[in-house]
C-alpha positions in Angstrom: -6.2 110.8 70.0 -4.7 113.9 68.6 -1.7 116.0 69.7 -2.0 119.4 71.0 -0.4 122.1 69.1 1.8 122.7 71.9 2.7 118.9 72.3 3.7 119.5 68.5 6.0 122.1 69.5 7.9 120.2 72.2 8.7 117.5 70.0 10.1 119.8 67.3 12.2 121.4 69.7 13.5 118.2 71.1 14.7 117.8 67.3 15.7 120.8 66.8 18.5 120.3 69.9 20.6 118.4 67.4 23.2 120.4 66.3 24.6 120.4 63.0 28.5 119.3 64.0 26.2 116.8 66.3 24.6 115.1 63.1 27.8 115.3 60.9 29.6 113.1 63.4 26.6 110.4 63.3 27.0 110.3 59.7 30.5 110.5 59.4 30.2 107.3 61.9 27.6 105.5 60.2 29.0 106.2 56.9 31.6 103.1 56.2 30.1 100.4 58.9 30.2 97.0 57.9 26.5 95.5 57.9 26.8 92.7 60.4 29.8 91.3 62.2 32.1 91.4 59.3 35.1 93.8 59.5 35.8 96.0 56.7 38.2 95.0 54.0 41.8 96.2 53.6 41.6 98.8 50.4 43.8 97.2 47.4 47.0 97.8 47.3 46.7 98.3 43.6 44.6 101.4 42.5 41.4 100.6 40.8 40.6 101.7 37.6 37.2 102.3 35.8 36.2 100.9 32.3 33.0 99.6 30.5 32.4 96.1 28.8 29.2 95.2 26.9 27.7 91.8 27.4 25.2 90.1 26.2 22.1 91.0 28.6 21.4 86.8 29.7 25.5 87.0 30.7 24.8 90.3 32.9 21.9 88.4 34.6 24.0 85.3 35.7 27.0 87.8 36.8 24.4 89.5 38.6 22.5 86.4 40.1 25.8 84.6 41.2 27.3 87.8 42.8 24.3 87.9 44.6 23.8 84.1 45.8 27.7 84.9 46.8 26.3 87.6 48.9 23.7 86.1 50.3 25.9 83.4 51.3 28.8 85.2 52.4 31.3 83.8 50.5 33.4 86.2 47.8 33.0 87.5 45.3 30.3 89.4 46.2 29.8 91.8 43.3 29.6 91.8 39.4 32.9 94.1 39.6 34.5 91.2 41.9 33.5 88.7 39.8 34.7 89.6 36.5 37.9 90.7 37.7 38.5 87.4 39.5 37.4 85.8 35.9 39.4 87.8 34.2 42.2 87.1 36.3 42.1 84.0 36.0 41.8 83.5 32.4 45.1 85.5 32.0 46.8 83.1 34.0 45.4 80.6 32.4 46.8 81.7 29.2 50.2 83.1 29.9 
């Protein structure tokens, strides 16, 4: 069954009722939730900085298929970040 025109307009306008400060809030709400029941994490107490490593491509793939299983499974590291710092960290104290 088709709409009317006029049944067209009235849900338009129902839409349009949504102010913009109305649909900022929302996303400034939705923005940083947690998916699920887990709370969000503490932010580091130590800064984070950016760099770039090159690995060989069959390394990436297993960084990237653990830190997924780890997600899947909720257990941490979840990420390819995570998990090459927590390597790196500790291989360092490893070797001091």
């Amino acid at each position: 069954m088709l709409k009317k025109p006029s049944d067209k307009n009235r849900s338009l306008r129902a839409a349009d009722a949504v102010t913009e400060d109305q649909a900022d809030r929302l996303a400034s709400q939705l923005a940083d939730k947690p998916y699920g029941d887990e709370k969000r994490q503490e932010e580091p107490l130590e800064k984070l900085a950016r760099t770039s490593i090159s690995l060989p491509e069959a390394l990436l793939r297993q960084c990237e298929d653990t830190a997924l299983s780890n997600k899947r499974n909720g257990i941490e590291p979840k990420n390819v970040s995570a998990l090459i710092r927590a390597a790196l960290e500790k291989y360092l104290k490893i070797n001091k």
